[in-house]
Predicted model as a PDB file, atoms N, CA, C, CB and O in Angstrom, pLDDT in the B-factor column:
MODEL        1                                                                  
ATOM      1  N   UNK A   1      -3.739  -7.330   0.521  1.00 79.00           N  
ATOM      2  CA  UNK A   1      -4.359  -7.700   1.764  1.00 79.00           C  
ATOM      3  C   UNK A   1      -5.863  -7.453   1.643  1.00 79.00           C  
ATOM      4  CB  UNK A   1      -3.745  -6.910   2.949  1.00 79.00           C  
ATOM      5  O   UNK A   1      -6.421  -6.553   1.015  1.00 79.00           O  
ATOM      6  N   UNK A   2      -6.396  -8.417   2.359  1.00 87.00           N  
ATOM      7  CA  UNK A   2      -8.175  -8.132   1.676  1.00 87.00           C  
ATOM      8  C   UNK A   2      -8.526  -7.677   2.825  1.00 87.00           C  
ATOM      9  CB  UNK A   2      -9.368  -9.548   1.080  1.00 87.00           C  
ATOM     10  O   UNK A   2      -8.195  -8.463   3.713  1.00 87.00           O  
ATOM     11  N   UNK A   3      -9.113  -6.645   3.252  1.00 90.00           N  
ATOM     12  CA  UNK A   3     -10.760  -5.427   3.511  1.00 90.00           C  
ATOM     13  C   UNK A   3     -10.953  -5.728   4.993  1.00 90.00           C  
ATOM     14  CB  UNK A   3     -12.689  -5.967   2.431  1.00 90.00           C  
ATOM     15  O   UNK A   3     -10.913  -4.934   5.932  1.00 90.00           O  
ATOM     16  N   UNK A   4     -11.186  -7.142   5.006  1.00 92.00           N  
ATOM     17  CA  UNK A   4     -11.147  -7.509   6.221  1.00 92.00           C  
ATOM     18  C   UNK A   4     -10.556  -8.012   7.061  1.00 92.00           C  
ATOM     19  CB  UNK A   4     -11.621  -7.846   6.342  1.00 92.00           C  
ATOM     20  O   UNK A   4     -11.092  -8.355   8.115  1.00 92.00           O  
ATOM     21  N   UNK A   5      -9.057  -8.212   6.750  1.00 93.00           N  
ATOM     22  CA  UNK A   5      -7.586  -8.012   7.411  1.00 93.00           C  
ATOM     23  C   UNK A   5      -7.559  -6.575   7.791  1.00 93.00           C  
ATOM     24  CB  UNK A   5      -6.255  -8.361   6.352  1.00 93.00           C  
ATOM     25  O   UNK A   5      -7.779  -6.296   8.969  1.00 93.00           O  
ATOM     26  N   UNK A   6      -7.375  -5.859   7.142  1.00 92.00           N  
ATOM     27  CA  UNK A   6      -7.448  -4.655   7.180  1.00 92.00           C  
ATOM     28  C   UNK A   6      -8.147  -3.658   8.463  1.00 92.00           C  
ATOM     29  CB  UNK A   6      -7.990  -4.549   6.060  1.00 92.00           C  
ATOM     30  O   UNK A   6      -7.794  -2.720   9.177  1.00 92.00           O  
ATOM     31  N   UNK A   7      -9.305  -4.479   8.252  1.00 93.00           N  
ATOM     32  CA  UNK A   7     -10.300  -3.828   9.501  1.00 93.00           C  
ATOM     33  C   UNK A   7     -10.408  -4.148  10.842  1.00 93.00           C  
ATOM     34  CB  UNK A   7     -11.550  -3.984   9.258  1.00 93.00           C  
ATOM     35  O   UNK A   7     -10.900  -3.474  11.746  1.00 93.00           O  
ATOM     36  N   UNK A   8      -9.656  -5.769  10.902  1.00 94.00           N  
ATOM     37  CA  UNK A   8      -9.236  -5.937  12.009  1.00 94.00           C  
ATOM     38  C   UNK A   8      -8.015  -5.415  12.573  1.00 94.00           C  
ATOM     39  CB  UNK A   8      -9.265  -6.966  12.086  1.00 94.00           C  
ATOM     40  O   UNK A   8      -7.965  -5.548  13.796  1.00 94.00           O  
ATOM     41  N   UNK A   9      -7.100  -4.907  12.087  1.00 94.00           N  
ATOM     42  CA  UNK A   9      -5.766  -4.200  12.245  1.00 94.00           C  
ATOM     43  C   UNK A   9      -6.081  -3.089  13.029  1.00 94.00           C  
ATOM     44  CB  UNK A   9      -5.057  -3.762  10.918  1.00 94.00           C  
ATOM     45  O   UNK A   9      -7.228  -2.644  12.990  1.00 94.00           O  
ATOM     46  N   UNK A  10      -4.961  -2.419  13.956  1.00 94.00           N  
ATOM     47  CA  UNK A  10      -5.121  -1.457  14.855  1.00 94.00           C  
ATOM     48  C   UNK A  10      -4.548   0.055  14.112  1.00 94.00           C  
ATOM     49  CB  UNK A  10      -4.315  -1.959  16.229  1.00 94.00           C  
ATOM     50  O   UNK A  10      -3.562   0.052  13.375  1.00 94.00           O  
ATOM     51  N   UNK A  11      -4.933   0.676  14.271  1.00 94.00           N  
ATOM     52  CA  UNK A  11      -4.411   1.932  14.296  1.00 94.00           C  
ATOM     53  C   UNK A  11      -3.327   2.598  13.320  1.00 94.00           C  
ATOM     54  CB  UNK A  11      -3.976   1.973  15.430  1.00 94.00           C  
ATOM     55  O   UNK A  11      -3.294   3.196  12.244  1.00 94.00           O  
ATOM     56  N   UNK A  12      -2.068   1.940  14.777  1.00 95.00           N  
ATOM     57  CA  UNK A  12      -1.311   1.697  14.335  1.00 95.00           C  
ATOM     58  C   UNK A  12      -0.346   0.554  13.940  1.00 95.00           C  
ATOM     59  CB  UNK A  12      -1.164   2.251  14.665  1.00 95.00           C  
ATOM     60  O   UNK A  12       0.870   0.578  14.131  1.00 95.00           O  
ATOM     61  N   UNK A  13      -1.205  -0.676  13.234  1.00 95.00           N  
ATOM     62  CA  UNK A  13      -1.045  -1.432  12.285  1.00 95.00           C  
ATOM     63  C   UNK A  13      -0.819  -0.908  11.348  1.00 95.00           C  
ATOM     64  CB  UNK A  13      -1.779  -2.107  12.105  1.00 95.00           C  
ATOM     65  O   UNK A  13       0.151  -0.871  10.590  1.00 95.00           O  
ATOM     66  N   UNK A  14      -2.105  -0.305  11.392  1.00 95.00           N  
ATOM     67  CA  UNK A  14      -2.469   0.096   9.667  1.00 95.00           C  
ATOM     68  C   UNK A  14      -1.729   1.592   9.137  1.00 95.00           C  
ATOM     69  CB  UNK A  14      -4.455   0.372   9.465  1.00 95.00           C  
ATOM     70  O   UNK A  14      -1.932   2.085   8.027  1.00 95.00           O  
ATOM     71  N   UNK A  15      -0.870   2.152  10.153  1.00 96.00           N  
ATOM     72  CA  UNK A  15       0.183   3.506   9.864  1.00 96.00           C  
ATOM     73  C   UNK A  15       1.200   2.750   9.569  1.00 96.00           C  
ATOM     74  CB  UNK A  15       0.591   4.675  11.126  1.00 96.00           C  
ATOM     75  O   UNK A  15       1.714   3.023   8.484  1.00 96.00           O  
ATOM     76  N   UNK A  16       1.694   1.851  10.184  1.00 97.00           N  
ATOM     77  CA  UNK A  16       2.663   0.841   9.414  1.00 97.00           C  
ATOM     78  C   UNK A  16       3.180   0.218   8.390  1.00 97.00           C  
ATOM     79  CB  UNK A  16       2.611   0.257   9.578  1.00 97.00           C  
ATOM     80  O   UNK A  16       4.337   0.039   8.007  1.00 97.00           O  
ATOM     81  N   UNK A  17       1.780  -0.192   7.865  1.00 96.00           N  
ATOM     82  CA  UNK A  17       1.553  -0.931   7.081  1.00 96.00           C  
ATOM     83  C   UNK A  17       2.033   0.297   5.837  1.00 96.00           C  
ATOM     84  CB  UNK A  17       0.068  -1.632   7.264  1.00 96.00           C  
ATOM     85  O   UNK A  17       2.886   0.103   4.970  1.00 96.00           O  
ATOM     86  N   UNK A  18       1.219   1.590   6.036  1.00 97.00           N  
ATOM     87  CA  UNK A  18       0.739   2.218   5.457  1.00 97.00           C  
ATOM     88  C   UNK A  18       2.220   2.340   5.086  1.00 97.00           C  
ATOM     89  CB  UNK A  18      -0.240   3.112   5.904  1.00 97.00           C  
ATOM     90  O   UNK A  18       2.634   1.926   4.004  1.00 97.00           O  
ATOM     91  N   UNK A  19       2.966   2.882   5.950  1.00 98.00           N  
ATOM     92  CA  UNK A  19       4.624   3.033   5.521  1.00 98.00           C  
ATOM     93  C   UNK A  19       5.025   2.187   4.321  1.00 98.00           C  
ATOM     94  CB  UNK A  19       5.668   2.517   6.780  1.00 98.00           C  
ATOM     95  O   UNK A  19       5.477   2.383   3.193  1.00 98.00           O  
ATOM     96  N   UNK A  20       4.680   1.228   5.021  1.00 97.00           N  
ATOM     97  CA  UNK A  20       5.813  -0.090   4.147  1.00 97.00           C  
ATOM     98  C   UNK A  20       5.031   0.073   2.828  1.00 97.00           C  
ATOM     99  CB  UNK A  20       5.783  -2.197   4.855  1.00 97.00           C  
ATOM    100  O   UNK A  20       5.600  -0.358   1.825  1.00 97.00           O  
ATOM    101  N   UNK A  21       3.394   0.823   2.626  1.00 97.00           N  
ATOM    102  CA  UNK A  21       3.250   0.432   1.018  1.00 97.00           C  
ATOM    103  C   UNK A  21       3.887   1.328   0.139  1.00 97.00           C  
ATOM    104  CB  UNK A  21       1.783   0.397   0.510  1.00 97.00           C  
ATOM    105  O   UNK A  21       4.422   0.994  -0.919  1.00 97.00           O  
ATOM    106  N   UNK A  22       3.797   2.936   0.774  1.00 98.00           N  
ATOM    107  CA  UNK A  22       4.521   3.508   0.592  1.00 98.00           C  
ATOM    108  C   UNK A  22       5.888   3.423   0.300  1.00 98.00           C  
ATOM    109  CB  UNK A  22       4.300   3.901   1.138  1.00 98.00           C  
ATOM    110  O   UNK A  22       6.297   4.088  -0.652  1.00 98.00           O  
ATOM    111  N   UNK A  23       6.833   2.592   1.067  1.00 98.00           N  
ATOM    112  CA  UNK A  23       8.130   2.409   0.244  1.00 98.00           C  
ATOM    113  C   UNK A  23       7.831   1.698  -1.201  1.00 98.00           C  
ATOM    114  CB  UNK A  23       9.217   1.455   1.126  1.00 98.00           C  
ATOM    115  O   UNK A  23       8.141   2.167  -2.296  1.00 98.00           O  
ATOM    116  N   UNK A  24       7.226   0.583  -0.981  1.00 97.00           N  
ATOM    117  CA  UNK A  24       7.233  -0.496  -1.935  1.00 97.00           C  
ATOM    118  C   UNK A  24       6.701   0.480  -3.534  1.00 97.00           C  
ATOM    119  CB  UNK A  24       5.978  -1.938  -1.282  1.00 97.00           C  
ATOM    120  O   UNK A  24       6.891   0.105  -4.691  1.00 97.00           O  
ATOM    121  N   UNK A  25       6.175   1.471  -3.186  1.00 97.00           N  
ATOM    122  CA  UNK A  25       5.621   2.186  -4.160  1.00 97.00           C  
ATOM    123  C   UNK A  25       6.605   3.150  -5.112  1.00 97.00           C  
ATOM    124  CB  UNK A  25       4.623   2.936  -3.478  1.00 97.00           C  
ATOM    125  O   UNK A  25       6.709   3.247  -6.335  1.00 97.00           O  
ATOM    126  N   UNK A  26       7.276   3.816  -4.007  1.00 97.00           N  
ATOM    127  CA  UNK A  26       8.759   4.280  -4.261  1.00 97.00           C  
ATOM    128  C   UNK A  26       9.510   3.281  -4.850  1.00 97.00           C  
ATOM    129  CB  UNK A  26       9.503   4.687  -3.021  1.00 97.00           C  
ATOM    130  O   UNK A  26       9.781   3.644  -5.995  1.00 97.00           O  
ATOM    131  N   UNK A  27      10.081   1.937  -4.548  1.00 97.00           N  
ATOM    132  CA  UNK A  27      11.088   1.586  -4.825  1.00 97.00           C  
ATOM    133  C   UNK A  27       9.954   0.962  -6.294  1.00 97.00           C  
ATOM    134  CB  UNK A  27      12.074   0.679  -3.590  1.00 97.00           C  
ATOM    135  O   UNK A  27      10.768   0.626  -7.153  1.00 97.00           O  
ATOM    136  N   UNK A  28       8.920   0.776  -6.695  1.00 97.00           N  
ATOM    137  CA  UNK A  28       8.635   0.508  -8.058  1.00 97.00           C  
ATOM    138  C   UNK A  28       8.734   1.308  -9.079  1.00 97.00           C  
ATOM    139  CB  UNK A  28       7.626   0.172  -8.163  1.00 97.00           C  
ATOM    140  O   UNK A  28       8.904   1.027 -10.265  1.00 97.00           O  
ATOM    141  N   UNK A  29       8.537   3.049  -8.197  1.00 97.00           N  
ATOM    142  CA  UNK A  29       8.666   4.107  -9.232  1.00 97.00           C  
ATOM    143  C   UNK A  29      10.284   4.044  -9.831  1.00 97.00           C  
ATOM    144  CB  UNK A  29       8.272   5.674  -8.494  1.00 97.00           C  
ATOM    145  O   UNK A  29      10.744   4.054 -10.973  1.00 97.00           O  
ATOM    146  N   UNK A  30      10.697   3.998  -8.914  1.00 96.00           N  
ATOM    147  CA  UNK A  30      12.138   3.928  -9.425  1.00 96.00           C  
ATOM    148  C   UNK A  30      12.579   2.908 -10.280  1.00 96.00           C  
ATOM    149  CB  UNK A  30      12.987   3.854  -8.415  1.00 96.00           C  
ATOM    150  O   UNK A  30      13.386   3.347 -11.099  1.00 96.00           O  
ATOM    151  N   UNK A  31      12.191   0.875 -10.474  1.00 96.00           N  
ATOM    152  CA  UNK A  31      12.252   0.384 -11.049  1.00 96.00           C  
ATOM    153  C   UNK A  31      11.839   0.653 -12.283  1.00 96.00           C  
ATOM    154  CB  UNK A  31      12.067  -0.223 -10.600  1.00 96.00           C  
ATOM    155  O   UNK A  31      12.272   0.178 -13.333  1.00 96.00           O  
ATOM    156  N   UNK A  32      10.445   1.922 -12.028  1.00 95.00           N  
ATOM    157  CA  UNK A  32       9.879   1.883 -13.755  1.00 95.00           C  
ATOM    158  C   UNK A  32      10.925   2.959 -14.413  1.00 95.00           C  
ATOM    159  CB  UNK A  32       7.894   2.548 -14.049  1.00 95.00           C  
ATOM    160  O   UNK A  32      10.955   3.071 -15.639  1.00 95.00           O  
ATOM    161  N   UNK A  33      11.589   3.570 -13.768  1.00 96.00           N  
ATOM    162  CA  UNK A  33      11.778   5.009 -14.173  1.00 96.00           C  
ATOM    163  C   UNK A  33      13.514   4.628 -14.565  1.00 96.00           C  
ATOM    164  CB  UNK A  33      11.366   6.397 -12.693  1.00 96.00           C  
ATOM    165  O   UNK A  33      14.248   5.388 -15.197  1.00 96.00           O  
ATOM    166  N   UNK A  34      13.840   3.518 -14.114  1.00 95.00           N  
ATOM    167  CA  UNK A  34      15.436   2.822 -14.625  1.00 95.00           C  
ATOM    168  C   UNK A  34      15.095   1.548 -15.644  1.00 95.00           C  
ATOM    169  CB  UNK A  34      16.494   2.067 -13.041  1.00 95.00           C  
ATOM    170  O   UNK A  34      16.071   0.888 -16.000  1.00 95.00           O  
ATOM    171  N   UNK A  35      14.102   1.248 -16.020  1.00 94.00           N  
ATOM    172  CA  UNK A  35      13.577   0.482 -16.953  1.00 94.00           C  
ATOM    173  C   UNK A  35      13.778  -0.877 -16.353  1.00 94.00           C  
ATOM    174  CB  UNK A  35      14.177   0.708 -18.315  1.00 94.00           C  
ATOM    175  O   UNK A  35      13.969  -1.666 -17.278  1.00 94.00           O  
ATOM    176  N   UNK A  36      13.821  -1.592 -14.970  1.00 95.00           N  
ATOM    177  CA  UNK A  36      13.665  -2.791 -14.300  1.00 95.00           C  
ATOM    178  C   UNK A  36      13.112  -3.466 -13.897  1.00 95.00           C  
ATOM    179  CB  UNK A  36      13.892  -2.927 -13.814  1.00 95.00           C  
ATOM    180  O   UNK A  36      13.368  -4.481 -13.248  1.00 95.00           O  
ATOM    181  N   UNK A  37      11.611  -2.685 -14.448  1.00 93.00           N  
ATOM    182  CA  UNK A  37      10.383  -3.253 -13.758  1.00 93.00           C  
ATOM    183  C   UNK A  37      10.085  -4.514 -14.370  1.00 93.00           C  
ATOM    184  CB  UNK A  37       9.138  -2.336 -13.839  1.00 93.00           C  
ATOM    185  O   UNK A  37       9.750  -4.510 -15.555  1.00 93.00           O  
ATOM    186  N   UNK A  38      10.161  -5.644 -13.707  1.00 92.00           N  
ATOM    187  CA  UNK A  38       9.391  -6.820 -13.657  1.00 92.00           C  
ATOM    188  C   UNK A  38       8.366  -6.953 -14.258  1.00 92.00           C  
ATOM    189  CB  UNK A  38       9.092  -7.115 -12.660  1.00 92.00           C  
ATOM    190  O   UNK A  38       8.108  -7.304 -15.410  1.00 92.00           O  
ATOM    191  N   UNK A  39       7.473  -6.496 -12.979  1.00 93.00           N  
ATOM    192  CA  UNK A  39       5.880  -6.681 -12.838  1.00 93.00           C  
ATOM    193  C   UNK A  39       5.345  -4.957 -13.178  1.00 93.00           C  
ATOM    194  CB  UNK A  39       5.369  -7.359 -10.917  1.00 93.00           C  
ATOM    195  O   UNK A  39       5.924  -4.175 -12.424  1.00 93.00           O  
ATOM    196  N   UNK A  40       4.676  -4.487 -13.848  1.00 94.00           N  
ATOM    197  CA  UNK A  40       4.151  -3.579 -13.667  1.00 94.00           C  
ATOM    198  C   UNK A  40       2.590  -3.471 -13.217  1.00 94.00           C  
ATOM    199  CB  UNK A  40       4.470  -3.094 -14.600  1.00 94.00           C  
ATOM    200  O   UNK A  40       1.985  -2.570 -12.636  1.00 94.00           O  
ATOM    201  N   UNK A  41       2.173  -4.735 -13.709  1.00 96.00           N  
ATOM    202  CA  UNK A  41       0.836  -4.509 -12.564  1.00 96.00           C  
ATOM    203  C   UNK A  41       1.217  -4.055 -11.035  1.00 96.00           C  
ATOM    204  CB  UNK A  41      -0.028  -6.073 -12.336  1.00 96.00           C  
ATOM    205  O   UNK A  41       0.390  -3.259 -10.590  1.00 96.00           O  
ATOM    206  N   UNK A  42       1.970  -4.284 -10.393  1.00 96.00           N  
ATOM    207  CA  UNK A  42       2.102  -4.314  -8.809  1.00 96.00           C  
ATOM    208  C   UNK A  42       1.873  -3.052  -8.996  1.00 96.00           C  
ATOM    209  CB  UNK A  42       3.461  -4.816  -7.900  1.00 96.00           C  
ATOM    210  O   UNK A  42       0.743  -2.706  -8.653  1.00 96.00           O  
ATOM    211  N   UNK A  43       2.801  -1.930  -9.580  1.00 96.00           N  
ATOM    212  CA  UNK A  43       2.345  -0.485  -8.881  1.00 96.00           C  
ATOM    213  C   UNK A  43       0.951  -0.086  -9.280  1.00 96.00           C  
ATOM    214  CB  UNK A  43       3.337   0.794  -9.337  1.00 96.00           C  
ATOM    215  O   UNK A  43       0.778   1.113  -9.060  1.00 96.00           O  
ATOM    216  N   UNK A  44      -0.188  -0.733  -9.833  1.00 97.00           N  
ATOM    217  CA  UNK A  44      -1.889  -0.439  -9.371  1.00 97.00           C  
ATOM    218  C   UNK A  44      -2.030  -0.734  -8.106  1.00 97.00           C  
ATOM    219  CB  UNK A  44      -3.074  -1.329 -10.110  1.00 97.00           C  
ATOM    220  O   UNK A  44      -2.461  -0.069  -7.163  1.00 97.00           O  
ATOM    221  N   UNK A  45      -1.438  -2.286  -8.216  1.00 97.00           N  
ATOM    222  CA  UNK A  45      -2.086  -2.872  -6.561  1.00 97.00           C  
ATOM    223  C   UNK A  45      -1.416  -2.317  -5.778  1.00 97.00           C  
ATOM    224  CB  UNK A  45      -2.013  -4.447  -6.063  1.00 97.00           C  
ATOM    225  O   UNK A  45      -1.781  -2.485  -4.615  1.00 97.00           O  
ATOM    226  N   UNK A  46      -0.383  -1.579  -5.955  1.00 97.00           N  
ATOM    227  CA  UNK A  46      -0.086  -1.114  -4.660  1.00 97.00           C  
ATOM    228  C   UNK A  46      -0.670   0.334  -4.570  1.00 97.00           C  
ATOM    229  CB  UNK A  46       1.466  -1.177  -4.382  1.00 97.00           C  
ATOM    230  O   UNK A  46      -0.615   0.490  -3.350  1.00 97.00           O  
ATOM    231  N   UNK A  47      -1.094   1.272  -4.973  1.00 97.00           N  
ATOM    232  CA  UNK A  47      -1.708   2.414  -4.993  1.00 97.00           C  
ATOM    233  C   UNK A  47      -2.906   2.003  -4.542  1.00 97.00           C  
ATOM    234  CB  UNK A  47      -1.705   3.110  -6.193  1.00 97.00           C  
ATOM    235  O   UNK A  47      -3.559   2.670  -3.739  1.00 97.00           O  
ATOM    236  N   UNK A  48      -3.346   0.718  -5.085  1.00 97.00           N  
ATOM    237  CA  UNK A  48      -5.034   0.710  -4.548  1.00 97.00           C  
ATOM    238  C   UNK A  48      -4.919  -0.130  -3.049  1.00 97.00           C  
ATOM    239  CB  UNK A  48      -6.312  -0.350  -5.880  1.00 97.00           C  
ATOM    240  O   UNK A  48      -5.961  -0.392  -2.449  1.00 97.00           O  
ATOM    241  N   UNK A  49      -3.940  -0.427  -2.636  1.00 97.00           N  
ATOM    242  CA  UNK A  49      -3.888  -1.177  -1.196  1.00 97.00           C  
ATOM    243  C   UNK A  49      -3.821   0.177  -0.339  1.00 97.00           C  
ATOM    244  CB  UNK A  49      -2.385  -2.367  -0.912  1.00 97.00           C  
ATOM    245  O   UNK A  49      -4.577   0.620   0.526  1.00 97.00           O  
ATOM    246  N   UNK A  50      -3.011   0.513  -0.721  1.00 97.00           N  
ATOM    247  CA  UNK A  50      -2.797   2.533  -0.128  1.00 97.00           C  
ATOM    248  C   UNK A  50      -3.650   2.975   0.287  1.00 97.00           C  
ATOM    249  CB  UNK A  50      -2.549   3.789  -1.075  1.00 97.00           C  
ATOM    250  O   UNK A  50      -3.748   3.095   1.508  1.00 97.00           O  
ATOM    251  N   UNK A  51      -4.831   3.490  -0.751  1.00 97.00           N  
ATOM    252  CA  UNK A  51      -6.136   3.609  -0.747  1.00 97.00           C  
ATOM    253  C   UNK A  51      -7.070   3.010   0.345  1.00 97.00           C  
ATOM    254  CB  UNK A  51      -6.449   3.173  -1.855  1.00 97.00           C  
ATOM    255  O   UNK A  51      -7.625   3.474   1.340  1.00 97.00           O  
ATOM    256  N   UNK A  52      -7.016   1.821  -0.233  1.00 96.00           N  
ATOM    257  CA  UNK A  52      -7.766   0.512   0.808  1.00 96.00           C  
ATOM    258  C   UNK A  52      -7.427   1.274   2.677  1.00 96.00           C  
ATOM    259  CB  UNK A  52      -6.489  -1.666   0.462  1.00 96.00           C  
ATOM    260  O   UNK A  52      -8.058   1.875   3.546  1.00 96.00           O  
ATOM    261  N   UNK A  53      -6.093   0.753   2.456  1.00 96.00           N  
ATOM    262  CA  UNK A  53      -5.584   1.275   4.070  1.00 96.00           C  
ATOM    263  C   UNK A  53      -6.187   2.225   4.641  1.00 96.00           C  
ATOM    264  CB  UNK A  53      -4.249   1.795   4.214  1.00 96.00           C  
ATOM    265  O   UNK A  53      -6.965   2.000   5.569  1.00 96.00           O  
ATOM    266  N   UNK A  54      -5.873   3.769   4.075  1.00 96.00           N  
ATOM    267  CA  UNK A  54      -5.991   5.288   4.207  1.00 96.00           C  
ATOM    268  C   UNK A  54      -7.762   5.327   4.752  1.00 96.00           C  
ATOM    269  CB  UNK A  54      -5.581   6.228   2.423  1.00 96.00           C  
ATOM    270  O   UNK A  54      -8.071   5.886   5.805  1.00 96.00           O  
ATOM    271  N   UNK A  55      -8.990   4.516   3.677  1.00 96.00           N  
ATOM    272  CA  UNK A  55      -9.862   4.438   3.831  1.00 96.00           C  
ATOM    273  C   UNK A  55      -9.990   4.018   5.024  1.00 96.00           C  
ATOM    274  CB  UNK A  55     -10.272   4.026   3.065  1.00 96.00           C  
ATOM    275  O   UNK A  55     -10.309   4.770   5.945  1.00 96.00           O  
ATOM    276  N   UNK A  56      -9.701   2.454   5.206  1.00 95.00           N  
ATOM    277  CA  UNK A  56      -9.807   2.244   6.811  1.00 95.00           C  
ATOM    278  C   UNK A  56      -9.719   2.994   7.862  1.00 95.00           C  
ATOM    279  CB  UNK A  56      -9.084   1.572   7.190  1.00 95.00           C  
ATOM    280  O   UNK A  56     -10.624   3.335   8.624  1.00 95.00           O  
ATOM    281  N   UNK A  57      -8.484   3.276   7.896  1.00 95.00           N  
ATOM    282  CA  UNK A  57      -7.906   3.943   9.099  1.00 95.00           C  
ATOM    283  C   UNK A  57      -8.790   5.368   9.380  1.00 95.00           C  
ATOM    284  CB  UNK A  57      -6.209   4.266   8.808  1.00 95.00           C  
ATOM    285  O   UNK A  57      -8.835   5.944  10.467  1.00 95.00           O  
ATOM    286  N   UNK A  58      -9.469   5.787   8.162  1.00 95.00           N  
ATOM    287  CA  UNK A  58     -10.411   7.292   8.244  1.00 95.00           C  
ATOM    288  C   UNK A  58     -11.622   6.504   9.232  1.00 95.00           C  
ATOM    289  CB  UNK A  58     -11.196   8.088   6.262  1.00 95.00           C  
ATOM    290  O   UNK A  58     -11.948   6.799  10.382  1.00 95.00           O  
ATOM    291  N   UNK A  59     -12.046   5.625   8.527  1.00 93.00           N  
ATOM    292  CA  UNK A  59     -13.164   4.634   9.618  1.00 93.00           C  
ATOM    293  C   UNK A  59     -13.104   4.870  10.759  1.00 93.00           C  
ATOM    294  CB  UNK A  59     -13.023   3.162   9.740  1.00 93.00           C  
ATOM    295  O   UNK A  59     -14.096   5.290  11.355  1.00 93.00           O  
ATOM    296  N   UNK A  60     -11.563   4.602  11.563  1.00 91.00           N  
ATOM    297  CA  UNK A  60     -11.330   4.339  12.537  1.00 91.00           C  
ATOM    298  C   UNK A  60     -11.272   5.668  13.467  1.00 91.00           C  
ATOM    299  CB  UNK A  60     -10.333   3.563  12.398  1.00 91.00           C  
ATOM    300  O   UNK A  60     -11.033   5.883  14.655  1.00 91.00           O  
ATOM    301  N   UNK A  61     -11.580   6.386  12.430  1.00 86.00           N  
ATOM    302  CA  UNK A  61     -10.711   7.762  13.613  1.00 86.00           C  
ATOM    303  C   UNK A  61     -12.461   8.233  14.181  1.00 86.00           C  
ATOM    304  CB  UNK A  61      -9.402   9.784  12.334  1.00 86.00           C  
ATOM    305  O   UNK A  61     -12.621   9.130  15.010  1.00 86.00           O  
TER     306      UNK A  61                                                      
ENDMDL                                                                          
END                                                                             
């Protein structure tokens, strides 16, 4: 999601959001860690969307 999606999002959008990257992050650790991983780029982008989010939402407070 790009920066400025992001910044238009509320609050709690972006605690939401924040959840769901969080699973998605989990359920990749586990793909890498049972040897099923697909894609292994995704778990960067998803650590750095995390990031991205967390940053925002500090903005906001």
């Amino acid at each position: 999601m790009e920066l400025k999606e992001l910044r238009e999002k509320s609050p709690a959008d972006l605690k939401a959001h924040l959840v769901d990257l969080h699973k998605e992050q989990f359920a990749l650790r586990m793909q890498k860690a049972t040897g099923q991983l697909s894609a292994p780029h995704r778990i960067r982008q998803v650590r750095r969307e995390i990031a991205r989010t967390m940053t925002v939402l500090t903005e906001k407070k």
